[in-house]
N, C-alpha and C positions, 0 to 999 in steps of 0.2 A: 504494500500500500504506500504511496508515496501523499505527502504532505503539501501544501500549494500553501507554499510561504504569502501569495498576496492571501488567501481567508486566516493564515496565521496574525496576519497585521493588521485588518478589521478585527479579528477576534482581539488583541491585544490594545489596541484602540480603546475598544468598548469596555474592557480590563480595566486600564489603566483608568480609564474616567471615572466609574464606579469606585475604585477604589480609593481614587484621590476626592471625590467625594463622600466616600464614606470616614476616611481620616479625619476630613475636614468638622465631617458634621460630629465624630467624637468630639473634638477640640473643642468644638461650639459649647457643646452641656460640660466640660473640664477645660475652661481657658488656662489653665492650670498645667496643662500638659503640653508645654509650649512644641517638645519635641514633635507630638505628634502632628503640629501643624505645620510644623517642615517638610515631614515625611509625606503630606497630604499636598500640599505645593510640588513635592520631586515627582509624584506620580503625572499633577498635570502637568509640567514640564516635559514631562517626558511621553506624554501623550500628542503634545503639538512637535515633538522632533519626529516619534512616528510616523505622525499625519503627514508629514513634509516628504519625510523617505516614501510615503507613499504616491508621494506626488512626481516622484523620480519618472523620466524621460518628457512631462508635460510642462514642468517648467524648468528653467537654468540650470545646473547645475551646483551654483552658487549660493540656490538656495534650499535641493532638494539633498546635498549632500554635506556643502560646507556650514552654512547655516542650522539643518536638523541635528550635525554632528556637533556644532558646537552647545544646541541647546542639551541636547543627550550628558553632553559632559557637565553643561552644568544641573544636572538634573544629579546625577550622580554625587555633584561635590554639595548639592542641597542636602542630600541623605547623608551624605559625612557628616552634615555641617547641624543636623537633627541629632545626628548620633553623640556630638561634642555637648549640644546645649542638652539634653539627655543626664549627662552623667555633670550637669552644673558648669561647664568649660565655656569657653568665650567666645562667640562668631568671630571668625576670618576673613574679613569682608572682600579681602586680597586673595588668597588661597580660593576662594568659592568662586571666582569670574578665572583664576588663571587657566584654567585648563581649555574655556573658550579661547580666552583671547590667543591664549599661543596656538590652537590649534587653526584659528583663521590668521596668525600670521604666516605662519608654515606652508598654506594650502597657495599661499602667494612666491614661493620660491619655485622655481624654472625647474631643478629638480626632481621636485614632487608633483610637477604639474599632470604626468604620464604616468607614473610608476604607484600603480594601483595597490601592492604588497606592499610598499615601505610608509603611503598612507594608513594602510588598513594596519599596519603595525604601529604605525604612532598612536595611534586612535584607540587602538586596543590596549596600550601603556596607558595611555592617560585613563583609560576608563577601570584598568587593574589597576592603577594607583590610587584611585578617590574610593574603591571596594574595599582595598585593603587597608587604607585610612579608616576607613567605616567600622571594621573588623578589629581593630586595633583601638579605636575609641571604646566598644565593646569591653577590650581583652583589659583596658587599660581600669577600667570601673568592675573588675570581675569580686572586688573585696564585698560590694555587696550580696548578698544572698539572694538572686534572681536566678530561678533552675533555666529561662528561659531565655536568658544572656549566651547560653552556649551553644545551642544551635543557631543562633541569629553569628553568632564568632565563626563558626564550620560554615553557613551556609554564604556568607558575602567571600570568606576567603576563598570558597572554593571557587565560586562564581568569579574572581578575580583572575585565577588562575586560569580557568577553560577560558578568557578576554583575551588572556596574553597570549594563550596556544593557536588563536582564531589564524594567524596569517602564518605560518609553518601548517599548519592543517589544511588551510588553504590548497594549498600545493600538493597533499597527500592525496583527500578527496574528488571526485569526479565533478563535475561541472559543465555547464554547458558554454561554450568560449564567447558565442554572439551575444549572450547577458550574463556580463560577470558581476551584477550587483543580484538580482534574481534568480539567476539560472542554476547558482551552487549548491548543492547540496548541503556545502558547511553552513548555507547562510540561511538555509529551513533548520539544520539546528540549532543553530545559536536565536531565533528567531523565535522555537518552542523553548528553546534552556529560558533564554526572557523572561517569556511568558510563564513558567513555570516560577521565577526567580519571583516577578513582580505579586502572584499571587502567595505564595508561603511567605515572601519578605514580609508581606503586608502585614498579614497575619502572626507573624513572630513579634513583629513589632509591637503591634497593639497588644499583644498578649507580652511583653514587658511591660508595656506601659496599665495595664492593668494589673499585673503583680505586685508592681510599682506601689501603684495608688492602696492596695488590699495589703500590704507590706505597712505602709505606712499607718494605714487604720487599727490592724491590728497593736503595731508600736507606740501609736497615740491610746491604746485603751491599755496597756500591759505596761508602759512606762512612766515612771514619772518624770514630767518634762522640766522640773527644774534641778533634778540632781543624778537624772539618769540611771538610776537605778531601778528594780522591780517597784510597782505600786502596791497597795494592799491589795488588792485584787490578784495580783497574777502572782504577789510571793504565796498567797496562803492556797493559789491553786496550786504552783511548784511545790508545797510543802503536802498538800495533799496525796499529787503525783509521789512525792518520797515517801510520804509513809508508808503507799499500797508497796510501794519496790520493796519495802524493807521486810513487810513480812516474809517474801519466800526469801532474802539476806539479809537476815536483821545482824546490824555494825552498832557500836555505842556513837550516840551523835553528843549534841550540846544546843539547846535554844537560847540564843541572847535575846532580851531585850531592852534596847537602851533608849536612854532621853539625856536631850542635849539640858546642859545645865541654866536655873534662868534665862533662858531664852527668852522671855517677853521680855524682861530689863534691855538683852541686847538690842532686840527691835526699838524699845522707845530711847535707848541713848544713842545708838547709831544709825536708825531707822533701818527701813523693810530691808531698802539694797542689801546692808551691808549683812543682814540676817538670812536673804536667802544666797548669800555668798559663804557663810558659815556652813548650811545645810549641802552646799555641794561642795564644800570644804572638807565635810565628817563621810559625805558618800569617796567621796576622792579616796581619804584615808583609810574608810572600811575595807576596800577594791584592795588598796595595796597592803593591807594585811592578811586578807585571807587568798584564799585557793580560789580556782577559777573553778570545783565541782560543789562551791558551799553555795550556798543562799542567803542575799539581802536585800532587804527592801523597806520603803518606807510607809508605813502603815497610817503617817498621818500629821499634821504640824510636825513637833520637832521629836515624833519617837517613829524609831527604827527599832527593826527584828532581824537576826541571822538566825540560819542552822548552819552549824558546821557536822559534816560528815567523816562518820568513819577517824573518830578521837577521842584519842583518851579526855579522863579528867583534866588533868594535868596541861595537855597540851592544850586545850579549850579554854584552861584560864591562863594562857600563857597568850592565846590568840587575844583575848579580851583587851586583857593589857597591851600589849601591841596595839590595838584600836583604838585605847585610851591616850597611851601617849604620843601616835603620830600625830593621831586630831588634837588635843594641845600644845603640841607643837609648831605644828601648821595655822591651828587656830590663833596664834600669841598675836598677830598681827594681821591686819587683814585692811588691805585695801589703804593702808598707813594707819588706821586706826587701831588701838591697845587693847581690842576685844578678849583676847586670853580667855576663849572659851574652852569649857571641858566639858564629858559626860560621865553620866550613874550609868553602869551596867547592873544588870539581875543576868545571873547564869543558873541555869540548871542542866544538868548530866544524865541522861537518861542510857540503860542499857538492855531496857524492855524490851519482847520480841514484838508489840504491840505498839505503834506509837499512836498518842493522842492529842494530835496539835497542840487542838484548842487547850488541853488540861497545861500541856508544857508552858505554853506561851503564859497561862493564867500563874503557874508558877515562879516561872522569871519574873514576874511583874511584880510578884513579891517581892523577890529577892532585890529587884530595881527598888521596891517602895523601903525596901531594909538600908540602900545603900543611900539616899537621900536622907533618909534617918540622922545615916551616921557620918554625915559631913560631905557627901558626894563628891564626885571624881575619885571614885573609889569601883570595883569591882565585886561583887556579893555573888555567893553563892549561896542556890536554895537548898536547905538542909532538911531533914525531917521535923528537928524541936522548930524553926524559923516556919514553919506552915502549919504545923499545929497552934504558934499563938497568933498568926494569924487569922485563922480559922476561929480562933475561940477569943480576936477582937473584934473588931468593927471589919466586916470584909472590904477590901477593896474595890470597889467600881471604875479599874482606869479604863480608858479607852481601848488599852489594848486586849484585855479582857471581853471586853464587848464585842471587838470585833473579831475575838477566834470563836466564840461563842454565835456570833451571827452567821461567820463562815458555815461550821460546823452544823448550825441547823438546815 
């Protein structure tokens, strides 16, 4: 069965327009996704160099080949130039026209005026170059966690690649000699590979650019945005997640719970700034004391919770302290102001093969209400006698209580 490259290029036409319409009208309802509206401009771009190559022997040449070829290239360096503002990088305003203008300067040298393979070769660099640019903006933002970044990196570079081999194939393949723009057989398949390219590109893209957005939603509801760490919502589902692990390998763990010291004083003598530069001051220092497999998060104003995994007593109130003293350290000065904040920890040690959050959390929160007791920026641990007179005073109501107990319902 052979393929009729001119119903390939109505069909690709019709492609191309549908699709550079439908990017567009994503962009519309998320003007937010600037990217996408590049990549919705490269398709029509590259639907009027089409339309032009199909206009090939009815008008000039000048414009059905040098002209489509130049819009084609910069159609290409649009889709780089989406792939850049994409991962936050800067338009090129120079780089996005170069690959026109040089190639309509070139098409004016005596040269190339005849020599249909060393055009079709430049043409085909330029247009492997602005792919593998594109593949490489991709490669170069891969620290994000997008699954869908890596076929869009495999699918432009490869497409780069079969551009470059287009005029060496040339010459392998059969064709017909009285229309060597038409007649080749390489030029029905790069023609379907296009075609093919323009519709899975399309679709990869949008389908980053939606993981994107679902990426970020999910990150705006599981983080807190002003210390970067787990919220209460997504530590006491990670804490949930561990308990169920624990029962078929229950390890001895440790529940902190801490509160930053006087914290409203620090608010009204050096105001809010400098108070919530303290609170990502103590997430800073939590990070760099513990392990990248424990858990911390901030449950709420100025009190945080960890679990640490798989630790002794010993080493759990070694972690603690550690916590204590980088964030007073860090904290002594802030912003040039003599803040010298500190925190109460409550620690308790559990080596149950049952864990119960909410019971632990409620426990440390003693041991935190024992350690403000006794002159805070201190470290307490919950003991047996230290919960029994608990229990048998006034109980506790802090908030963090509350809210393992609301989890947990």
């Amino acid at each position: 069965m052979t393929l009729d490259v001119h119903t390939l290029f109505l069909v690709t036409i019709y492609v191309e327009a549908i699709l550079g319409l439908l990017l567009l009208f994503v962009w519309a309802q998320n003007t937010a996704l600037h990217a996408v509206c590049w990549w919705g401009f490269a398709h029509l771009i590259r639907l009027a160099s089409i339309a032009l190559f199909g206009m090939y022997g009815e008008v000039p040449d000048l414009i059905s080949i040098d002209l489509a070829n130049a819009l084609l290239f910069t159609a290409f360096a649009v889709t780089w130039t989406g792939a850049r503002v994409f991962d936050g990088r800067p338009v090129e305003p120079v780089y996005l026209v170069t690959g026109a203008v040089l190639w309509l300067l070139i098409c004016r040298l005596p040269i190339l005026t005849d020599d249909i393979n060393l055009r079709s070769l430049i043409a085909s660099a330029i247009i492997s170059g602005y792919t593998w640019l594109t593949a490489f903006e991709f490669w170069r933002g891969r620290g994000e966690p997008l699954v869908s970044r890596w076929p869009a990196i495999i699918m432009f570079f490869a497409h780069g690649a079969l551009f470059l081999l287009r005029t060496p194939m040339v010459a392998l393949l059969p064709g017909s000699a009285s229309d060597a723009v038409f007649g080749s057989v390489w030029m029905t398949v790069l023609s379907f590979e296009a075609l093919l390219l323009t519709i899975s590109g399309a679709f990869i893209l949008l389908a980053m650019a939606k993981e994107r957005t679902e990426l970020r939603h999910r990150t705006a509801a599981m983080v807190d945005p002003l210390t970067g760490i787990s919220n209460r919502r997504a530590f006491l589902q990670d804490a949930s997640v561990l308990a169920k692990r624990h029962i078929g390998n229950p390890r001895p763990i440790a529940v902190l719970v801490i509160d930053l010291d006087h914290f409203k004083s620090i608010n009204d003598r050096f105001g809010h700034a400098v108070g919530d530069r303290v609170l990502a001051i103590f997430a800073d220092a939590a990070r760099k004391s513990m392990r990248g497999s424990d858990l911390v998060g901030r449950l709420g104003g100025e009190e945080f919770a960890a679990i640490l995994t798989e630790t002794s007593r010993e080493k759990a109130i070694e972690v603690a302290e550690r916590i204590r003293e980088t964030f007073a350290q860090l904290a002594r000065d802030v912003d040039g102001h003599p803040v010298c904040a500190t925190v109460s920890i409550g620690l308790v040690h559990c080596q149950e093969r049952t864990l119960d959050i909410p019971d632990l959390l409620t426990q440390a929160d003693h041991a935190l209400y024992c350690a403000k007791e006794r002159g805070r920026n201190r470290v307490e641990i919950a003991t047996p006698d230290m919960l029994e007179r608990r229990e048998q005073g006034t109980p506790s109501t802090t908030s963090i209580a509350a809210i393992a107990a609301k989890s947990a319902a």
